[in-house]
C-alpha positions as CSV (number, residue, x, y, z in Angstrom):
1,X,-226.2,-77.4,-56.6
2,X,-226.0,-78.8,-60.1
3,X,-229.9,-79.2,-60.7
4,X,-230.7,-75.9,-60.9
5,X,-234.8,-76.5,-61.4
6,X,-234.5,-77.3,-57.5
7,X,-233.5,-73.6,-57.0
8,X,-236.4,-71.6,-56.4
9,X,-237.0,-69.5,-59.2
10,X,-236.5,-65.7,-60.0
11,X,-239.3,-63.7,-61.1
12,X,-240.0,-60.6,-62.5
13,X,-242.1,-57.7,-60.8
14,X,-245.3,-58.2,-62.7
15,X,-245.5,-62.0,-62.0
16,X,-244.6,-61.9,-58.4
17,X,-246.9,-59.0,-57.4
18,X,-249.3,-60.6,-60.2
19,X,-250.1,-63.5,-57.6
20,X,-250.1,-62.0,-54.1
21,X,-250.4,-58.3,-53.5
22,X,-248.2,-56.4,-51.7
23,X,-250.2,-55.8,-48.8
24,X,-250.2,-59.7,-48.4
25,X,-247.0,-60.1,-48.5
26,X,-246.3,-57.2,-46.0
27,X,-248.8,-58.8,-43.7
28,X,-246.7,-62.5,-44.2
29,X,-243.9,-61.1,-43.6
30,X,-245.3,-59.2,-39.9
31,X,-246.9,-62.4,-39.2
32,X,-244.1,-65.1,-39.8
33,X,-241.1,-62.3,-38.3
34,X,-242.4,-59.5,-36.7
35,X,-245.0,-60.9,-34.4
36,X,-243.0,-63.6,-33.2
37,X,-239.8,-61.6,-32.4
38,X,-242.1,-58.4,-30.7
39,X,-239.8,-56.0,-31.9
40,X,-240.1,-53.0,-34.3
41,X,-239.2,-53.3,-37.6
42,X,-237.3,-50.6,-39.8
43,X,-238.5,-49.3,-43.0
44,X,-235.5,-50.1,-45.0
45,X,-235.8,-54.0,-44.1
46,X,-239.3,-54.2,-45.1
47,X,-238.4,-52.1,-48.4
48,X,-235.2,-54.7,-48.8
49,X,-237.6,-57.9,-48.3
50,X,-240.3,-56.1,-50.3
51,X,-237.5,-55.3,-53.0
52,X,-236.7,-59.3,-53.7
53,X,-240.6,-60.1,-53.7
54,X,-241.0,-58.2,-56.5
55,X,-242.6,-55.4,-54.7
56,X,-241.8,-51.9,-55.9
57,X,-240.8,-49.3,-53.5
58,X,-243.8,-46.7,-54.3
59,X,-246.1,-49.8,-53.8
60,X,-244.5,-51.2,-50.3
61,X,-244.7,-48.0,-48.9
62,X,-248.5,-47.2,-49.6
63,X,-249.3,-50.9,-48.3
64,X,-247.8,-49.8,-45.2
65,X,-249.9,-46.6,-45.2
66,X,-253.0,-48.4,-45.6
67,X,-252.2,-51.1,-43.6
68,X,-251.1,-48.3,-40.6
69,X,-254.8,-46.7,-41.5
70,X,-256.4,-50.1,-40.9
71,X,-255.1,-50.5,-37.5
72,X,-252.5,-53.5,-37.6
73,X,-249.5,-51.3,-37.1
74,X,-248.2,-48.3,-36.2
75,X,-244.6,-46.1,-37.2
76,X,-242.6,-44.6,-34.8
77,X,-240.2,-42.0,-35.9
78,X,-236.9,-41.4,-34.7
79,X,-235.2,-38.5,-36.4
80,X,-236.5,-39.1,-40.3
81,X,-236.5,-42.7,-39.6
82,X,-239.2,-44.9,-39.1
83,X,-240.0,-48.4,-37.3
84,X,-243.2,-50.6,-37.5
85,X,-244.6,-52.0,-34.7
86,X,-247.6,-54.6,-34.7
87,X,-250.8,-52.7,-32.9
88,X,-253.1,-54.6,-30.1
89,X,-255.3,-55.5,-33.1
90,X,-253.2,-56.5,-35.8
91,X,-251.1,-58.9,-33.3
92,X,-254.4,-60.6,-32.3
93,X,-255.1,-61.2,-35.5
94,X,-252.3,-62.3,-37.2
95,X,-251.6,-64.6,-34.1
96,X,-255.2,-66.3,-34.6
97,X,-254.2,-66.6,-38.5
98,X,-251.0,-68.1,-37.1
99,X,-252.6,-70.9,-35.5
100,X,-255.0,-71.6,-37.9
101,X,-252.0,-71.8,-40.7
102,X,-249.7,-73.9,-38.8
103,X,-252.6,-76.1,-37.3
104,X,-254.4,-76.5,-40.5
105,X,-253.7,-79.5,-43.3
106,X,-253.4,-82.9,-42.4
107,X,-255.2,-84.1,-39.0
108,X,-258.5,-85.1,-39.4
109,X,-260.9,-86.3,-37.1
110,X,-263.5,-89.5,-37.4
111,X,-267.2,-87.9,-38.5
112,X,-270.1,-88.7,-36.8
113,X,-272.3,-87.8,-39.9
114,X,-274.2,-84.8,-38.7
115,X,-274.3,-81.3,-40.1
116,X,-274.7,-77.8,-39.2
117,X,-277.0,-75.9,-40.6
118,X,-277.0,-72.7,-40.7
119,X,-280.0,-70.2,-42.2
120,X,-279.4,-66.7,-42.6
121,X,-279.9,-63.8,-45.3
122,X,-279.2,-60.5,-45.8
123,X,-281.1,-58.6,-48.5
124,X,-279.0,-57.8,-52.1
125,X,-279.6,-54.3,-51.5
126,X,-276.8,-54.6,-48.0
127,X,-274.0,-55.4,-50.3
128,X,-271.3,-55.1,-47.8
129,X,-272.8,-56.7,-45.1
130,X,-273.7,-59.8,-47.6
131,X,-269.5,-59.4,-48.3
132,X,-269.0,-59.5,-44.6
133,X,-271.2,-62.3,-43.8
134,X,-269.5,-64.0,-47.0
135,X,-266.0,-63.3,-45.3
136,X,-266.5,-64.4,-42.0
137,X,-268.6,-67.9,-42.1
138,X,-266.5,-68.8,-44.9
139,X,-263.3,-68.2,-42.5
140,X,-265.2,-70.0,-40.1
141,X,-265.4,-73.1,-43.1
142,X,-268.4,-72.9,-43.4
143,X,-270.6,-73.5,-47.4
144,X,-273.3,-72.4,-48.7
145,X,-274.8,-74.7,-51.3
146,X,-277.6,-72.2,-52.1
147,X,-278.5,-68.9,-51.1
148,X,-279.0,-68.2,-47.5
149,X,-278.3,-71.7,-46.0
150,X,-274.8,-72.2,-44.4
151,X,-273.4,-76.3,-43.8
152,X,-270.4,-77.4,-42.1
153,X,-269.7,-81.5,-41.4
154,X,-268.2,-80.2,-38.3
155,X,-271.1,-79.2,-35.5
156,X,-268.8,-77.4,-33.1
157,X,-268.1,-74.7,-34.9
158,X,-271.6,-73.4,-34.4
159,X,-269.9,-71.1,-31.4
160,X,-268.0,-69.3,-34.0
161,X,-270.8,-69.1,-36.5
162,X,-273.1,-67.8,-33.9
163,X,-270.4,-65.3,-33.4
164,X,-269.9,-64.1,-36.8
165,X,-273.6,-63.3,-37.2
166,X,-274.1,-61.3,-33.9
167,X,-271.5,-59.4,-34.7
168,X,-273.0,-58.7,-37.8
169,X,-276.6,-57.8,-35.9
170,X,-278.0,-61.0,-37.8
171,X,-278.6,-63.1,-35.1
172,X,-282.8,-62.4,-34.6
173,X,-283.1,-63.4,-38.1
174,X,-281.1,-66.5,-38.2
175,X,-281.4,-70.2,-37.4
176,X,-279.5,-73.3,-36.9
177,X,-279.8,-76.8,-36.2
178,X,-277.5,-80.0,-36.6
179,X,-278.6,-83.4,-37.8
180,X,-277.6,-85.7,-40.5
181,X,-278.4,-85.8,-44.1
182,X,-281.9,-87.0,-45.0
183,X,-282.8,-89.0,-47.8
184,X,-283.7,-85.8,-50.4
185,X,-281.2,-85.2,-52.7
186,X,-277.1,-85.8,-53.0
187,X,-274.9,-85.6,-50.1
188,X,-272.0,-85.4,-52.6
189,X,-273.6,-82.6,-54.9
190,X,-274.3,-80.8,-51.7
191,X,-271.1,-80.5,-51.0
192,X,-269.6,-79.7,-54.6
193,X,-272.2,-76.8,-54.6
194,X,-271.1,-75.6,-51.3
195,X,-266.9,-76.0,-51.8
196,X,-266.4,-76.6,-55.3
197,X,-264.0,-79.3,-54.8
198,X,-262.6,-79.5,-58.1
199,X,-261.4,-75.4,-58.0
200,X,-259.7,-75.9,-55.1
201,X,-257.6,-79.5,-56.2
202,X,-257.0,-77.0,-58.5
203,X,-255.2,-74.1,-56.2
204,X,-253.6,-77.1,-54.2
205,X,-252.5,-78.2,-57.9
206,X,-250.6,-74.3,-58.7
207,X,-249.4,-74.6,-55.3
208,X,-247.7,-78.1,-55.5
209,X,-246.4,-76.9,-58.8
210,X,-244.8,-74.0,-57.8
211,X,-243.0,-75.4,-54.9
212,X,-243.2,-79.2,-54.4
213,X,-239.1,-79.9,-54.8
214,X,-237.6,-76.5,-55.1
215,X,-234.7,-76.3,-52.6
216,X,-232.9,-73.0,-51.8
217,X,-229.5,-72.7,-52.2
218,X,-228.7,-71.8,-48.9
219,X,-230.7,-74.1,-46.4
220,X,-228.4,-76.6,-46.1
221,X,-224.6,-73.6,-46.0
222,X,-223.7,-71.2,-43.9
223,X,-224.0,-68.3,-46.4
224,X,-221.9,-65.3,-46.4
225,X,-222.9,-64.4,-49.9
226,X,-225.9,-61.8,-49.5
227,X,-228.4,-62.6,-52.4
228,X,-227.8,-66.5,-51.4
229,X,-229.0,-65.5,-48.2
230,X,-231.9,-64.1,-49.3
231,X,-233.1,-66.3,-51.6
232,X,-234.4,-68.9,-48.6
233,X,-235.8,-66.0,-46.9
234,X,-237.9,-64.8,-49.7
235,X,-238.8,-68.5,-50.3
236,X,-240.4,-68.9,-47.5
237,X,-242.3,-65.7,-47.1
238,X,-243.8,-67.1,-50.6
239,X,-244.4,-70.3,-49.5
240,X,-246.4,-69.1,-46.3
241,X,-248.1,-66.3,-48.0
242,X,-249.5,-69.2,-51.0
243,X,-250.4,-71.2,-48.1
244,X,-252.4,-69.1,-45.5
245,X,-255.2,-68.8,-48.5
246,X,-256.0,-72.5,-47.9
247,X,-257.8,-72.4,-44.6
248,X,-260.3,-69.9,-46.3
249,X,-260.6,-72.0,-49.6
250,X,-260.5,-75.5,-47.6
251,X,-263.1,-76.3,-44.9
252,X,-261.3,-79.4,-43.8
253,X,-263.7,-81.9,-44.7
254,X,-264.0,-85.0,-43.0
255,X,-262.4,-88.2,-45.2
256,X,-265.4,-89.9,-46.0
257,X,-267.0,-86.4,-48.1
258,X,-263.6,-85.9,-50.2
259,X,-262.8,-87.7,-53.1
260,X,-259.9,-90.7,-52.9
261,X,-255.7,-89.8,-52.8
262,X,-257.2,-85.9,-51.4
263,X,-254.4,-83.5,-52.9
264,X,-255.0,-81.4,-50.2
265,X,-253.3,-83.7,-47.7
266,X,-249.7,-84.0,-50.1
267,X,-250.1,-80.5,-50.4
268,X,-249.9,-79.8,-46.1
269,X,-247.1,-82.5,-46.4
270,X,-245.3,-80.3,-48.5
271,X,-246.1,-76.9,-47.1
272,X,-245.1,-78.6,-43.1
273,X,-241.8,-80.2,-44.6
274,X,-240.3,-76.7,-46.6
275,X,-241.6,-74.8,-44.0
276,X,-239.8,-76.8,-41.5
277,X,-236.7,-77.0,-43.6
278,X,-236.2,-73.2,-44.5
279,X,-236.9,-72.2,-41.2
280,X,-234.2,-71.8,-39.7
281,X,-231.7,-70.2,-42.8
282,X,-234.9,-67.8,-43.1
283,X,-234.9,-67.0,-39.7
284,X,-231.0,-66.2,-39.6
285,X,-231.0,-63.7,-42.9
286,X,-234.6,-61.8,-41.5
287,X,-232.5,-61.5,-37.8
288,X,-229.6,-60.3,-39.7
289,X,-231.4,-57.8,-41.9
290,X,-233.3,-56.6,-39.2
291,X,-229.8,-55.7,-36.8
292,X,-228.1,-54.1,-39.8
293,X,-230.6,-51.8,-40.5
């Protein structure tokens, strides 16, 4: 190609590994190759994509470790090699994450108006229950405009809510209801408080930046040349690994609470279109790394 600012860039080490950690990238990588194909992965293939990432060897290998001590994967020797496998836990979870990236962005239903509400606290004292609490109604998209009260604009996800705080041992000191917004205070300033809307045009902003028009040279050639081959391959593990943040940061408001021309629905536009046209190029150079191994 002659416009080389459509090429995805190169970047060094510290920038790469700057953005996304290893460990995230690793667990991209299992989710968008490993976990699909069911198969066992060698070491040297995850070192090689780890390599063009930007991901030092010393710093692949203890992501591994931890990730192995975590439960979503497992070696298995053979001789003084080793291959990963996906456990039980960390396929169930990387297939829920799965669905939730590839489902999340641009479809949004007609709102009815009515919140959920959720009211729960944990004292200052339980740090890491407060963290865990945090981690889990935010995944579930749920805000909290002030401490101790959860809101969503989408009632139904009350099931998973309830979820999150039983398992936390909350629930006898929780309490929800649904209803729409009464005539105290701003509907709009509730929501800012609870999302911060302008950070996250923000991230969608860095994102679009970084990859709105950049174009592989391989997707569209059969490539023989190696580092050609790569270069879609490592593309799109970025591009998936920027994106599966979003359904954390993004509680897929309805319409009528988001401010007008949304950026977050150009920025699904884009993430569905390169993901759809690196695909397959990406898929052929991780198939072929993973039989020469």
């Amino acid at each position: 190609m002659s416009d080389e600012s459509a090429i995805v860039p190169s970047y060094s080490r510290r920038q790469q590994t700057g953005v996304r950690s290893a460990r995230s990238l690793l667990l991209t990588v299992f989710g968008e190759y490993v976990r699909p194909a069911g198969v066992p992965v060698w070491t040297s293939t995850l070192l090689h994509v780890a390599s063009g990432l930007g991901i030092e060897e010393k710093a692949a290998r203890q992501a591994l470790s931890r990730l192995a001590a975590d439960g979503w994967m497992a070696a298995q020797r053979d001789g003084r090699r080793a291959q990963w496998a996906l456990t039980e836990h960390g396929r169930t979870l990387l297939t829920e994450g799965a669905e939730r990236i590839y489902s999340f962005g641009r479809e949004r239903d007609a709102w009815d108006g009515r919140w959920l509400v959720l009211l729960v606290s944990v004292p200052e004292t339980q740090r890491d229950l407060r963290h865990r609490l945090r981690n889990g109604l935010t995944w579930a998209g749920l805000g909290s405009p002030v401490p101790g009260v959860w809101i969503s604009p989408h009632p139904s996800r009350e099931a998973e809510a309830k979820q999150v705080v039983e398992g936390l041992g909350l629930h006898a000191a929780a309490f929800s209801f649904t209803g729409p917004f009464a005539g105290v205070g701003s509907e709009r300033s509730m929501v800012e408080q609870a999302w911060h809307l302008g950070e996250l045009a923000e991230a969608y902003e860095q994102f679009l930046g970084r990859f709105a028009g950049l174009r592989p040279r391989s997707v569209d050639e059969d490539c023989a040349d190696e580092e050609r081959a790569d270069e879609v391959l490592f593309a799109q593990i970025r591009l998936v690994d920027e994106w599966r943040r979003f359904p954390r940061l993004d509680p897929q408001l309805p319409l009528d609470l988001l401010p007008p021309h949304w950026i977050g629905l150009r920025a699904a536009n884009v993430f569905d279109d390169l993901h759809r046209q690196w695909r397959a190029a990406a898929q052929a150079r991780w198939t072929q790394l993973a039989a020469d191994a």
